[in-house]
PyMOL CGO cylinders between C-alpha atoms (Angstrom):
from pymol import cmd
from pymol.cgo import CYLINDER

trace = [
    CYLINDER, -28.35, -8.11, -26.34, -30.58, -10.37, -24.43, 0.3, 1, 1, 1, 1, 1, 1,
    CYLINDER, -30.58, -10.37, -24.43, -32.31, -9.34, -21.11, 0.3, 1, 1, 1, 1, 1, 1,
    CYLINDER, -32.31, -9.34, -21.11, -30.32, -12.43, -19.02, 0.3, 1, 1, 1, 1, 1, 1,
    CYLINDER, -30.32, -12.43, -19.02, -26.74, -10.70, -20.23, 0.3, 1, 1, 1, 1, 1, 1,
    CYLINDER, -26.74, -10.70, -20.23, -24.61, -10.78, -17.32, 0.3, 1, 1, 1, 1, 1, 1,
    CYLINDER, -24.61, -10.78, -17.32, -22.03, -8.36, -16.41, 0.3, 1, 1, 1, 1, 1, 1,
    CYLINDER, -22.03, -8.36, -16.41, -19.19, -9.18, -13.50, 0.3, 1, 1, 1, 1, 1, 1,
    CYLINDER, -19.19, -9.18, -13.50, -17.37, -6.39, -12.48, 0.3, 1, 1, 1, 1, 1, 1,
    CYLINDER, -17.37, -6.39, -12.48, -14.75, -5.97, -9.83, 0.3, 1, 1, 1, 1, 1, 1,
    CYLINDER, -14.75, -5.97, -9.83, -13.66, -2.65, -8.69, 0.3, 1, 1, 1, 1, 1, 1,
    CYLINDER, -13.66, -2.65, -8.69, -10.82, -2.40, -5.75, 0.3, 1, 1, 1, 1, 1, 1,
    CYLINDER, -10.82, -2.40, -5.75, -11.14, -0.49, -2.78, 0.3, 1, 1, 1, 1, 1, 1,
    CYLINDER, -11.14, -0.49, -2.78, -8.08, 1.97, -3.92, 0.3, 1, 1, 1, 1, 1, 1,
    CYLINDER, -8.08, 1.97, -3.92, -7.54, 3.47, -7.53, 0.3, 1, 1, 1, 1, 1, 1,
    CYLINDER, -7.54, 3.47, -7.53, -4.90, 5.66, -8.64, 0.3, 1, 1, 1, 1, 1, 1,
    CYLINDER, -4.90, 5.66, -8.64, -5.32, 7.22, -12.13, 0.3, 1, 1, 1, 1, 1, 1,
    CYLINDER, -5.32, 7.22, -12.13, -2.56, 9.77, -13.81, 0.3, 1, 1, 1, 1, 1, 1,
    CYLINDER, -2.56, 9.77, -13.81, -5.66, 11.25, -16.12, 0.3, 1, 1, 1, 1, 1, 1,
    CYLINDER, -5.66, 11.25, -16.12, -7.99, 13.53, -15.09, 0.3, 1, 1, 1, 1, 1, 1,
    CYLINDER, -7.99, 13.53, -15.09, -10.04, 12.45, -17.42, 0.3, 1, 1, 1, 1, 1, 1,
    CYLINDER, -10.04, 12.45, -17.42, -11.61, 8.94, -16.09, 0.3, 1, 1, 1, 1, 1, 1,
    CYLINDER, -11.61, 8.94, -16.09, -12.81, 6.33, -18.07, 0.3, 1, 1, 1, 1, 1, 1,
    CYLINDER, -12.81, 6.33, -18.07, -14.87, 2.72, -16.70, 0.3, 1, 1, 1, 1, 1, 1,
    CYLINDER, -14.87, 2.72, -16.70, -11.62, 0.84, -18.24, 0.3, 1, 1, 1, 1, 1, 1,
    CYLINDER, -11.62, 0.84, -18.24, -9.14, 2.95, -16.06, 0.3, 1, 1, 1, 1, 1, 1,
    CYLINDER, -9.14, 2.95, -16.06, -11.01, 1.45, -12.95, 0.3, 1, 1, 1, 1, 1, 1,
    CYLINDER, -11.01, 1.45, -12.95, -12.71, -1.97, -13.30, 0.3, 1, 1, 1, 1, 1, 1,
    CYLINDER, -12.71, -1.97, -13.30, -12.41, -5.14, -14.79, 0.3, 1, 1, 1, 1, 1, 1,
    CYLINDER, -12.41, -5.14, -14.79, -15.27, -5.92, -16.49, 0.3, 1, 1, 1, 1, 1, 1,
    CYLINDER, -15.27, -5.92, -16.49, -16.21, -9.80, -17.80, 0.3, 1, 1, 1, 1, 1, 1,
    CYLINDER, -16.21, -9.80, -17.80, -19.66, -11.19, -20.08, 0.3, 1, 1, 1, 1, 1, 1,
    CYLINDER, -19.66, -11.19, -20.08, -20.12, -13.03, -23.02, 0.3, 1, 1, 1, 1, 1, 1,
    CYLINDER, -20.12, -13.03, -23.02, -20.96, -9.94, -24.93, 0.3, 1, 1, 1, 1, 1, 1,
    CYLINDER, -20.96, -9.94, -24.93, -17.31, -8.65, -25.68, 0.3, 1, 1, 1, 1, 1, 1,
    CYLINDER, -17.31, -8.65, -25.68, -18.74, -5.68, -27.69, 0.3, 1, 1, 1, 1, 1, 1,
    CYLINDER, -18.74, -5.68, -27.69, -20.77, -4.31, -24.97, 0.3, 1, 1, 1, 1, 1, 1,
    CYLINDER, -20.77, -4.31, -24.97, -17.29, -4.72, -22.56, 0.3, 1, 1, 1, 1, 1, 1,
    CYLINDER, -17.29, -4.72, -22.56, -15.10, -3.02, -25.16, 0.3, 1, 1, 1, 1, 1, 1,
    CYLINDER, -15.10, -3.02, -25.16, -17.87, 0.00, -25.16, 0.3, 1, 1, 1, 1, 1, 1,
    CYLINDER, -17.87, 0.00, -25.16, -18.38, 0.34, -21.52, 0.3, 1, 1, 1, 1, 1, 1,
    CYLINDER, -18.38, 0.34, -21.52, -14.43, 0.07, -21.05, 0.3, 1, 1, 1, 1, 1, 1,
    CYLINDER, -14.43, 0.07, -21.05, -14.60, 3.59, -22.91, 0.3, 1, 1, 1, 1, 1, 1,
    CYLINDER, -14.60, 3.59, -22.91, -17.11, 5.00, -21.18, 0.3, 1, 1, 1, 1, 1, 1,
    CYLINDER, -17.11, 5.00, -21.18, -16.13, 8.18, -19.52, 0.3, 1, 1, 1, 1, 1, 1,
    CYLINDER, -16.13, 8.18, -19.52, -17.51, 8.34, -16.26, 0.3, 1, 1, 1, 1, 1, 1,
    CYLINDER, -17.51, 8.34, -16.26, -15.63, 11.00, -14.08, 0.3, 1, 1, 1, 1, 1, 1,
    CYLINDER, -15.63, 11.00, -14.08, -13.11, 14.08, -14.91, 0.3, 1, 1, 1, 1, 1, 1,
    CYLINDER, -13.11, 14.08, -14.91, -11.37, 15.48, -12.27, 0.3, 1, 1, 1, 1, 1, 1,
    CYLINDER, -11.37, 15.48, -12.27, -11.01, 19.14, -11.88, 0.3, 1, 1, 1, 1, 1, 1,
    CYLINDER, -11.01, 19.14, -11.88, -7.76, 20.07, -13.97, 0.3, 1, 1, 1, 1, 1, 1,
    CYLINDER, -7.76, 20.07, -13.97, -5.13, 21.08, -12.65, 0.3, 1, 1, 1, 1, 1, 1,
    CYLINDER, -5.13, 21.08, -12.65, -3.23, 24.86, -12.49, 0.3, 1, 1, 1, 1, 1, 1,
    CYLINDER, -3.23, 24.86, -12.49, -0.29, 26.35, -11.73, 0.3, 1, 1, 1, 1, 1, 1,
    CYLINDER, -0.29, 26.35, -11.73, 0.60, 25.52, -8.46, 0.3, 1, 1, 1, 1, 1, 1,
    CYLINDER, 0.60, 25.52, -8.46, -1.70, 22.97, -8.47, 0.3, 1, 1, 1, 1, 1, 1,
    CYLINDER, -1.70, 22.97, -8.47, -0.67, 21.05, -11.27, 0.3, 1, 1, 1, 1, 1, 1,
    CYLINDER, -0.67, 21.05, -11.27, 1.17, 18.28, -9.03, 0.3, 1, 1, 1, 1, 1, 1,
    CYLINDER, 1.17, 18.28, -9.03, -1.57, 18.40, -6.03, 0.3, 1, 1, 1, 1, 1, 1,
    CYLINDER, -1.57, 18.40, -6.03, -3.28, 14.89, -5.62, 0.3, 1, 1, 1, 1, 1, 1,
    CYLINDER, -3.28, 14.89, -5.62, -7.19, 14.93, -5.55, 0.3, 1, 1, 1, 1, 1, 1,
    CYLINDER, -7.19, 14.93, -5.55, -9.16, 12.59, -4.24, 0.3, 1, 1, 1, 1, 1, 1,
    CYLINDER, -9.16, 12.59, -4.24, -13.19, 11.14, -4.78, 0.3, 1, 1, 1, 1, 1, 1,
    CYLINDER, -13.19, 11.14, -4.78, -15.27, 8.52, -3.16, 0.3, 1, 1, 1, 1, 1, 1,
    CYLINDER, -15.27, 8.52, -3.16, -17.52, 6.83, -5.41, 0.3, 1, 1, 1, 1, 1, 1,
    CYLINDER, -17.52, 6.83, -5.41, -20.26, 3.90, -4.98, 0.3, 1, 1, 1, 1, 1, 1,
    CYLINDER, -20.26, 3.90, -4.98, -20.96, 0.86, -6.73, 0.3, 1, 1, 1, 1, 1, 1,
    CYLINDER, -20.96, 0.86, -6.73, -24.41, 2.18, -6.88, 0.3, 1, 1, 1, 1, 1, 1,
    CYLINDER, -24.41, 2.18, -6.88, -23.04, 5.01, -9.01, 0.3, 1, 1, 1, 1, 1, 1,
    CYLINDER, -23.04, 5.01, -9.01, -20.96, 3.03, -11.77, 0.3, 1, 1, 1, 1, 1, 1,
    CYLINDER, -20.96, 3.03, -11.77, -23.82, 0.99, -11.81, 0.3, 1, 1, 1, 1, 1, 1,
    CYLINDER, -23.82, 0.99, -11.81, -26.16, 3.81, -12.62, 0.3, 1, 1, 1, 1, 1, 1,
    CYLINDER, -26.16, 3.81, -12.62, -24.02, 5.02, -15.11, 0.3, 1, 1, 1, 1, 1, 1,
    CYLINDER, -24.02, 5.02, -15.11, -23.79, 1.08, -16.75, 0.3, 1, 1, 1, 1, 1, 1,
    CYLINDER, -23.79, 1.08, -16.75, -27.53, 1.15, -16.90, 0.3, 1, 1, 1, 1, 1, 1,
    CYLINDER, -27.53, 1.15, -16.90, -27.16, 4.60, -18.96, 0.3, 1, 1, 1, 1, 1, 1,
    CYLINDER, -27.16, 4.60, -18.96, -26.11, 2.69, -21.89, 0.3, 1, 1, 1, 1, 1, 1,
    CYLINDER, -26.11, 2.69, -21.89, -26.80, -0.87, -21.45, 0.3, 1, 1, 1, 1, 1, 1,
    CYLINDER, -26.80, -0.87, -21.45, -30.42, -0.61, -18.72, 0.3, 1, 1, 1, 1, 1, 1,
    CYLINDER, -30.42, -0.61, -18.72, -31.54, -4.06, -19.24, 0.3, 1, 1, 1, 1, 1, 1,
    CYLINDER, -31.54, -4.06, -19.24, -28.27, -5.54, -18.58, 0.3, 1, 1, 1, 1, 1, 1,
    CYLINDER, -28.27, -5.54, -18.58, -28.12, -7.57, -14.93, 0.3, 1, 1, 1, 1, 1, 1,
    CYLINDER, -28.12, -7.57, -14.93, -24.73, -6.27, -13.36, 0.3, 1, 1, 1, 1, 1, 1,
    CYLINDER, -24.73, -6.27, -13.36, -23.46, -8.32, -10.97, 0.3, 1, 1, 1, 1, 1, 1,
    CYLINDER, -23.46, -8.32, -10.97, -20.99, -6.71, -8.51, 0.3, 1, 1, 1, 1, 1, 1,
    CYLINDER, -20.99, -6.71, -8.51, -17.34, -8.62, -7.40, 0.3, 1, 1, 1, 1, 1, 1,
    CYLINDER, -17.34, -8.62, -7.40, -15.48, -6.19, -5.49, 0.3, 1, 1, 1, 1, 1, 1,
    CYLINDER, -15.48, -6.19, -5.49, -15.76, -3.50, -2.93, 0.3, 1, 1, 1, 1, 1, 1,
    CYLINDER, -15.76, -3.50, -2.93, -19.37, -1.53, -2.57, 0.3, 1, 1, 1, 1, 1, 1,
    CYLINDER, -19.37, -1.53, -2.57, -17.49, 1.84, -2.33, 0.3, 1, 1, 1, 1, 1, 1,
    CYLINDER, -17.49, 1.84, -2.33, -14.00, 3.31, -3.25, 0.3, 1, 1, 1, 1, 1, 1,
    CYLINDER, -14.00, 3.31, -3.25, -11.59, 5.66, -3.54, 0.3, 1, 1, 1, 1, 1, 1,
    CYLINDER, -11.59, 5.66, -3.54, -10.40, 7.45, -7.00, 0.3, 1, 1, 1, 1, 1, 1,
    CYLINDER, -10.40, 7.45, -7.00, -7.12, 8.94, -6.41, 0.3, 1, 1, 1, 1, 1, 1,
    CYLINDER, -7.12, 8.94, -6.41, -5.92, 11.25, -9.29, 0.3, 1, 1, 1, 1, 1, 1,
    CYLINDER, -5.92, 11.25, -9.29, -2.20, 11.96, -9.32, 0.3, 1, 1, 1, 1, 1, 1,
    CYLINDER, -2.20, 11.96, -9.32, 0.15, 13.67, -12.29, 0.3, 1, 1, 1, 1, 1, 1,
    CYLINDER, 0.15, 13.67, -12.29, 2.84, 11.65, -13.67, 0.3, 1, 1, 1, 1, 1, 1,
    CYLINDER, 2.84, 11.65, -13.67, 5.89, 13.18, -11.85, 0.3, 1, 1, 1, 1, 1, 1,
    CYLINDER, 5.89, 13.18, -11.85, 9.02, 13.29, -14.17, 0.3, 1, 1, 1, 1, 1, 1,
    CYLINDER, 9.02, 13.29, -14.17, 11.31, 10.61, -12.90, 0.3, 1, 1, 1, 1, 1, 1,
    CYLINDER, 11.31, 10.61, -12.90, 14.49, 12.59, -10.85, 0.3, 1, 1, 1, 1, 1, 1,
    CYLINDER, 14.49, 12.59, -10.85, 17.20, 10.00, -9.90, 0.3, 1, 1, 1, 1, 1, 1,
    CYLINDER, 17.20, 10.00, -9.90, 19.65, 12.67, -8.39, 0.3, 1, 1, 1, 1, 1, 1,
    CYLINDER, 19.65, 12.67, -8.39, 16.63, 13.26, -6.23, 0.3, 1, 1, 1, 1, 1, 1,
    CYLINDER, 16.63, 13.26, -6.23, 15.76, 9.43, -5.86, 0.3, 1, 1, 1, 1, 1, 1,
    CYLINDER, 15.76, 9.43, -5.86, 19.27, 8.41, -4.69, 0.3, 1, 1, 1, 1, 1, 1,
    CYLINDER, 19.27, 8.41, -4.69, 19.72, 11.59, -2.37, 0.3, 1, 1, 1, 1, 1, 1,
    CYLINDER, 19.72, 11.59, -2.37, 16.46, 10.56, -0.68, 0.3, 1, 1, 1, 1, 1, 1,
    CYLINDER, 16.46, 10.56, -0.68, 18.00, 7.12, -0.72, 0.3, 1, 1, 1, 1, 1, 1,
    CYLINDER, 18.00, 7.12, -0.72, 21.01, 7.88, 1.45, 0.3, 1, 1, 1, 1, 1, 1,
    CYLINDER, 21.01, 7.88, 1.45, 19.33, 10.22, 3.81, 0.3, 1, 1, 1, 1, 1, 1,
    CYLINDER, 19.33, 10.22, 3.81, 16.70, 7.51, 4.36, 0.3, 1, 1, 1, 1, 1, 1,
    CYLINDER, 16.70, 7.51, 4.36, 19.24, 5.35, 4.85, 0.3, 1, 1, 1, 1, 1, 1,
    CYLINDER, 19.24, 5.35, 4.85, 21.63, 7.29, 7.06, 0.3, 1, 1, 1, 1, 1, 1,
    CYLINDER, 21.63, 7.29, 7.06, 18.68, 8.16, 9.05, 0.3, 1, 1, 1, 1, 1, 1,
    CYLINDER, 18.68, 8.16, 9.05, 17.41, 4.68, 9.56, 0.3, 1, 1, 1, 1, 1, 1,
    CYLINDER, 17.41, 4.68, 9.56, 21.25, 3.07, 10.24, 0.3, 1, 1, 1, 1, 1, 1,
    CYLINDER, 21.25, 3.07, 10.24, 21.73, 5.48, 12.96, 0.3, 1, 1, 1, 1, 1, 1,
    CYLINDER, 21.73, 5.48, 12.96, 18.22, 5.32, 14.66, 0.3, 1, 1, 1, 1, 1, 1,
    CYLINDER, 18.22, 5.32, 14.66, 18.56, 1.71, 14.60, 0.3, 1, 1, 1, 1, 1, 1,
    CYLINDER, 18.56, 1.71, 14.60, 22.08, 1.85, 16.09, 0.3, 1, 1, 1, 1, 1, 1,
    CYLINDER, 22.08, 1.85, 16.09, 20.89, 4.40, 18.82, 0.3, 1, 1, 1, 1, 1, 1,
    CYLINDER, 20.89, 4.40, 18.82, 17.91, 1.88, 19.35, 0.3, 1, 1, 1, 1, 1, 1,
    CYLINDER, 17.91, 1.88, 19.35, 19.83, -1.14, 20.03, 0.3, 1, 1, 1, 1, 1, 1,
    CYLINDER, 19.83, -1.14, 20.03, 22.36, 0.48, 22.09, 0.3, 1, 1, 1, 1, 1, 1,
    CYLINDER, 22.36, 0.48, 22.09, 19.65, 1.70, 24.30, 0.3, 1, 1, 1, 1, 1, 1,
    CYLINDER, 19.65, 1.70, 24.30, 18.17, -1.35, 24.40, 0.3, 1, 1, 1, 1, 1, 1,
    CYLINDER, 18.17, -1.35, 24.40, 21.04, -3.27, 25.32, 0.3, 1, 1, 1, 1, 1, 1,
    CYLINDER, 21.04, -3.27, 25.32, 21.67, -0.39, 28.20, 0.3, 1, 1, 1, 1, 1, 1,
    CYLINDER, 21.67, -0.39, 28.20, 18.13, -0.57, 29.83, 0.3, 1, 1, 1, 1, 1, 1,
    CYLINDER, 18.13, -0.57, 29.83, 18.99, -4.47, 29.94, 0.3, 1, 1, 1, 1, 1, 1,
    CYLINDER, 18.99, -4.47, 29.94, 22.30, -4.34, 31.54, 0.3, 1, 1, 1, 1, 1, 1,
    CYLINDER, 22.30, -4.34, 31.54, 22.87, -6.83, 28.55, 0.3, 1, 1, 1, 1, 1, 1,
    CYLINDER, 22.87, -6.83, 28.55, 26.89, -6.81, 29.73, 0.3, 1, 1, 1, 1, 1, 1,
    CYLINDER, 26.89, -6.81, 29.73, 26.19, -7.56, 33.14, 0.3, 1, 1, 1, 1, 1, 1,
    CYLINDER, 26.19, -7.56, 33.14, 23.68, -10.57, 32.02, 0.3, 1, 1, 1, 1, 1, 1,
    CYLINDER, 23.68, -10.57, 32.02, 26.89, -11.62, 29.51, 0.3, 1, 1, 1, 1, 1, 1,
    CYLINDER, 26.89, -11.62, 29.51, 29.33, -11.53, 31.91, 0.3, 1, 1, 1, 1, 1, 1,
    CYLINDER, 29.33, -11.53, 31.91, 27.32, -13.81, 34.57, 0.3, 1, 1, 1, 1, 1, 1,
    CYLINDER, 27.32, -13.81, 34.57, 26.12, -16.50, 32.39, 0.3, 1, 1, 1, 1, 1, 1,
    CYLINDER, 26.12, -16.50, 32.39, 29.59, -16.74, 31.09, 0.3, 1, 1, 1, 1, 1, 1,
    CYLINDER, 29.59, -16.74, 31.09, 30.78, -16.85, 34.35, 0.3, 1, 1, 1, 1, 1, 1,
    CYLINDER, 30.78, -16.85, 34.35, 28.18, -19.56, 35.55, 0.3, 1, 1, 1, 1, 1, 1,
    CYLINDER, 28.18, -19.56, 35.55, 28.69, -21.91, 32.33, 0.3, 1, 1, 1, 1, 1, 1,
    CYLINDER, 28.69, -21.91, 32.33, 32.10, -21.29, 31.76, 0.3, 1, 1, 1, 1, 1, 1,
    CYLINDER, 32.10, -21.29, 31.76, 33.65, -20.89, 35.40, 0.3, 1, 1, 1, 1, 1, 1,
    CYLINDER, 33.65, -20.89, 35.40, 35.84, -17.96, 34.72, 0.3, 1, 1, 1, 1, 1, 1,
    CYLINDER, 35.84, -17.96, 34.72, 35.20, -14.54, 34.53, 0.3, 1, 1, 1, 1, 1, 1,
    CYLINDER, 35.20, -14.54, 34.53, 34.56, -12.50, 30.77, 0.3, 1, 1, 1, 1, 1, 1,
    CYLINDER, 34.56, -12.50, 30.77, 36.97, -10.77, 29.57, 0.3, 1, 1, 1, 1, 1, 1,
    CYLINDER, 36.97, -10.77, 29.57, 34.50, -8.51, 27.54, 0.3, 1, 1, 1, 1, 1, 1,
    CYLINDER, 34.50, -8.51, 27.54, 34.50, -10.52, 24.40, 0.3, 1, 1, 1, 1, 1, 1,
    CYLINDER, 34.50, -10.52, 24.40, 33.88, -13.98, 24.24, 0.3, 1, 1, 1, 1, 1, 1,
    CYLINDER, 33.88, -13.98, 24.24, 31.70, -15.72, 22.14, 0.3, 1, 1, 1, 1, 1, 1,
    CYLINDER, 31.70, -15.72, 22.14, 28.52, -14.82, 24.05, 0.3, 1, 1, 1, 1, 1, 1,
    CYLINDER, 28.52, -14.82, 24.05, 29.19, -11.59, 22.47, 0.3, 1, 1, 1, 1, 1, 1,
    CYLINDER, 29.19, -11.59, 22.47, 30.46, -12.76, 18.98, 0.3, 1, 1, 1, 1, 1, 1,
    CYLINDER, 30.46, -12.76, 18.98, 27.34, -15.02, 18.60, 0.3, 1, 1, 1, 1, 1, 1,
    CYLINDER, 27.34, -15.02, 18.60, 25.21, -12.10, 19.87, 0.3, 1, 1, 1, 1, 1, 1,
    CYLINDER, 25.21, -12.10, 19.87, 26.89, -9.43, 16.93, 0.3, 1, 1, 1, 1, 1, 1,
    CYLINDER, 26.89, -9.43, 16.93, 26.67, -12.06, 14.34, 0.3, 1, 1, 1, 1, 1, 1,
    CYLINDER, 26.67, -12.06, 14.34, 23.04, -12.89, 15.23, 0.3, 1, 1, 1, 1, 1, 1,
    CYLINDER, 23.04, -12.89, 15.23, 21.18, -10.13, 16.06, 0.3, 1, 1, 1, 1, 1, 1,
    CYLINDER, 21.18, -10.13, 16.06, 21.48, -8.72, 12.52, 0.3, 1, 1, 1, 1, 1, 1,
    CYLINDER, 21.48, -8.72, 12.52, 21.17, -12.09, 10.96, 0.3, 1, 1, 1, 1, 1, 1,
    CYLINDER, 21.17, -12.09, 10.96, 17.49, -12.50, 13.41, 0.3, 1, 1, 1, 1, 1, 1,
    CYLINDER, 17.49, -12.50, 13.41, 16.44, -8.89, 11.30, 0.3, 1, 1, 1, 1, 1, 1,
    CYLINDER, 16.44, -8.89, 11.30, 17.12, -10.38, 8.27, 0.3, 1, 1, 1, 1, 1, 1,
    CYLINDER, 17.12, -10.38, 8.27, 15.01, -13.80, 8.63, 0.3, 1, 1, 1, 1, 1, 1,
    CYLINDER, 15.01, -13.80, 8.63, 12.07, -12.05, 10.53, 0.3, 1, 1, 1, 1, 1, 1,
    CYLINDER, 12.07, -12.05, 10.53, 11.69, -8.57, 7.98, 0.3, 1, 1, 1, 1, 1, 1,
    CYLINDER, 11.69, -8.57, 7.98, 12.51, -10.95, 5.03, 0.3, 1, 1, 1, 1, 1, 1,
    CYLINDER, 12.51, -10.95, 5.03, 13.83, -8.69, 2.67, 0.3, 1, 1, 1, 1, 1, 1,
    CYLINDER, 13.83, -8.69, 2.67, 17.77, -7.89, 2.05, 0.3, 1, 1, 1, 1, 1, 1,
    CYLINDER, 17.77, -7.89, 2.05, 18.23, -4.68, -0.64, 0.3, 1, 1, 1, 1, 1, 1,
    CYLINDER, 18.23, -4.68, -0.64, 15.95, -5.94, -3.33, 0.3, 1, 1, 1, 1, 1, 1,
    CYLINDER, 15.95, -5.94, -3.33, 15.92, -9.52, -2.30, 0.3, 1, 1, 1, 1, 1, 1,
    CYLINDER, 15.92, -9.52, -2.30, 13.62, -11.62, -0.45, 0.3, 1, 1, 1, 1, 1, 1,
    CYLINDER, 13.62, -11.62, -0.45, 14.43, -14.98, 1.42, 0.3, 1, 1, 1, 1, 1, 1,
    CYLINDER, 14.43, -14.98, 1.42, 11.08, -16.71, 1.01, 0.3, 1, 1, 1, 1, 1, 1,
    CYLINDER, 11.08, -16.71, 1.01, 8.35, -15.21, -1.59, 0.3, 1, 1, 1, 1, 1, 1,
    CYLINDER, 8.35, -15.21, -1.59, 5.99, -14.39, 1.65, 0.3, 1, 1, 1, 1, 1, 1,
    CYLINDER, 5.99, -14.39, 1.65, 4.98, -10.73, 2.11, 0.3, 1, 1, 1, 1, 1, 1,
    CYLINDER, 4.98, -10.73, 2.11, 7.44, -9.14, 4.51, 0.3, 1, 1, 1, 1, 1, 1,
    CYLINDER, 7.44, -9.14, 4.51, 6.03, -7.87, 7.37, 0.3, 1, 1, 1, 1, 1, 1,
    CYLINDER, 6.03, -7.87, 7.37, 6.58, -4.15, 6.24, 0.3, 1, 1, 1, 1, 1, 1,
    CYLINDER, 6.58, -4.15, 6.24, 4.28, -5.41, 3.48, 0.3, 1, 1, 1, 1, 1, 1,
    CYLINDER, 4.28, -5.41, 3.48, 1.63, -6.46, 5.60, 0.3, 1, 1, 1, 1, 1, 1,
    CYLINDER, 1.63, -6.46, 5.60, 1.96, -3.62, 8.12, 0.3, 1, 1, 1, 1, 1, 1,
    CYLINDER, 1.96, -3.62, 8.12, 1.49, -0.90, 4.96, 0.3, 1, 1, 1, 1, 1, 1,
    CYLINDER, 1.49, -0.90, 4.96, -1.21, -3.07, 3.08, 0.3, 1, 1, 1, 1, 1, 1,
    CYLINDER, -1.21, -3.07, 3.08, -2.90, -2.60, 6.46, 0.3, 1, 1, 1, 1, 1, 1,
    CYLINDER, -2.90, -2.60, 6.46, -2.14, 1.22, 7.18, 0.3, 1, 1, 1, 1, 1, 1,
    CYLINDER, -2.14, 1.22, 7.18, -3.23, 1.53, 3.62, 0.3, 1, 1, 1, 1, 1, 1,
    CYLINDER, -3.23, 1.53, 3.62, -6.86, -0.20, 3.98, 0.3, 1, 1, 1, 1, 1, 1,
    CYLINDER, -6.86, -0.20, 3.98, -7.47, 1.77, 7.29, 0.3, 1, 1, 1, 1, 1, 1,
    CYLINDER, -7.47, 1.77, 7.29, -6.83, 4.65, 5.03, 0.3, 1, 1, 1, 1, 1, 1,
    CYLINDER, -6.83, 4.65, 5.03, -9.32, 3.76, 2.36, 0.3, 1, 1, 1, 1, 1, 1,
    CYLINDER, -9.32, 3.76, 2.36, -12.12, 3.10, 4.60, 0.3, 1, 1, 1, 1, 1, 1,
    CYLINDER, -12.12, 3.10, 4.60, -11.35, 6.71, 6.72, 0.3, 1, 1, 1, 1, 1, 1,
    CYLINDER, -11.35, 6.71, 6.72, -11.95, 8.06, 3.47, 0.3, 1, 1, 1, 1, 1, 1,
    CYLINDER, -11.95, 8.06, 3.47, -14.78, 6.07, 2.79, 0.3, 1, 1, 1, 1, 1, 1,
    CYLINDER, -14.78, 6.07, 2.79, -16.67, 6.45, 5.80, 0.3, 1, 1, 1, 1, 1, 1,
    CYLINDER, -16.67, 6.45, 5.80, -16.33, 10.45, 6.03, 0.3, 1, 1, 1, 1, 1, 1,
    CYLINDER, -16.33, 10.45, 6.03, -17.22, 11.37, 2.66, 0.3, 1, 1, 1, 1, 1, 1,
    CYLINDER, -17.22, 11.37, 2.66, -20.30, 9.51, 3.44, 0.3, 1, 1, 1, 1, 1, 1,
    CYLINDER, -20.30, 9.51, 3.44, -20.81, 11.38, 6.58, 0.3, 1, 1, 1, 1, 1, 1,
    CYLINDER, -20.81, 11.38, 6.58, -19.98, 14.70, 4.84, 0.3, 1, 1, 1, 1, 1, 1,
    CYLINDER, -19.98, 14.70, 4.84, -22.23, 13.58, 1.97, 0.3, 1, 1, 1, 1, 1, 1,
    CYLINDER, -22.23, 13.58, 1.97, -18.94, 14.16, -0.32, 0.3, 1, 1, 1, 1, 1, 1,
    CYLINDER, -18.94, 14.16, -0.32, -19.43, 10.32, -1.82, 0.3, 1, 1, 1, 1, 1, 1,
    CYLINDER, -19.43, 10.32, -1.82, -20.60, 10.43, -5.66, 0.3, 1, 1, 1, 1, 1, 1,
    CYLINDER, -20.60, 10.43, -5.66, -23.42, 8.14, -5.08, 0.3, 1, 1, 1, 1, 1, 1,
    CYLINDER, -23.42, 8.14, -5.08, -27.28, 7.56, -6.35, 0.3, 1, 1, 1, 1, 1, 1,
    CYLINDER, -27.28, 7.56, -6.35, -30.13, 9.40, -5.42, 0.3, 1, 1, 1, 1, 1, 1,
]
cmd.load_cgo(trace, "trace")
């Protein structure tokens, strides 16, 4: 290998492996015109998580690790190499066992989730139309456009049941296991969010704590 071999690599900020044992391939994508030295470095081990027991064979662990550090342990095997670094400067390893897939469980948490969000929804919107007076507001626009008095259901009130859960539908994007246009609902978005606010928490106080696996 030449001294100007190139390597890209791209690591995201969040990595979840199912083997304690890690290797460079489980984590990065790795790209240069020597394809040997990628296939090699791919099986590089370069963490192992602390096995798990007993009880604590289903508990989730979790390590911060720099660029610096995967970069270190490139230059073990490969030090003249010139690494050149395409994703995040730090990031989180999750480690989590492969549960055994339960759908009695899966469809019992399906109904209570969805029992639970139907009727919290429900109670929501009732409230909501309460604090609003939204039968008083009916009744007196009917009365202005129309000139006679509601009688509780007109079509102010059909239109409003037919499009209030119609307006849910277009803005959250997403019916069962459909979506209306390919954009990212805005659960999505919301989550990918939470989920980056997450990683950097992380992040930032294993640095503080001096937890981060990192170089010298």
């Amino acid at each position: 290998m030449s001294q100007e071999e190139i390597l890209y690599i791209r690591i995201d900020q969040n990595i979840l492996v199912h083997d304690y044992h890690v290797t460079l391939g489980d984590i990065a994508k790795l790209e240069s015109s020597d394809k040997s030295m990628v296939r090699q470095l791919k099986q590089k081990k370069i963490y192992s998580f602390e096995k798990p027991k007993g009880n604590l064979k289903n508990k989730k662990q979790i390590q911060v690790i720099s660029i610096m550090k995967v970069i270190a342990w490139i230059h073990e095997e490969y030090p003249n190499v010139d690494i050149q670094n395409m994703g995040e400067p730090d990031f989180v390893l999750e480690y989590e066992p492969k549960k055994e897939e339960n759908k009695v469980w899966d469809c019992t948490k399906t109904v209570l989730l969805t029992i639970l969000v139907f009727f919290g929804a429900a109670f929501t919107i009732m409230a909501f139309n309460n604090d609003v007076s939204i039968d008083d507001a009916f009744e007196k626009f009917y009365l202005q456009v129309m000139g006679t008095e509601s009688n509780g259901m007109t079509e102010l009130e059909v239109a409003y049941c037919i499009g209030l859960p119609v307006g849910i539908l277009v803005f959250f994007n997403h019916f069962g296991k459909k979506k209306i246009t390919p954009d990212p609902t805005p659960i999505q978005v919301e989550m990918r969010k939470y989920e980056k606010d997450v990683d950097t928490t992380f992040i930032e106080e294993a640095g503080r704590d001096g937890h981060s696996l990192d170089v010298d």
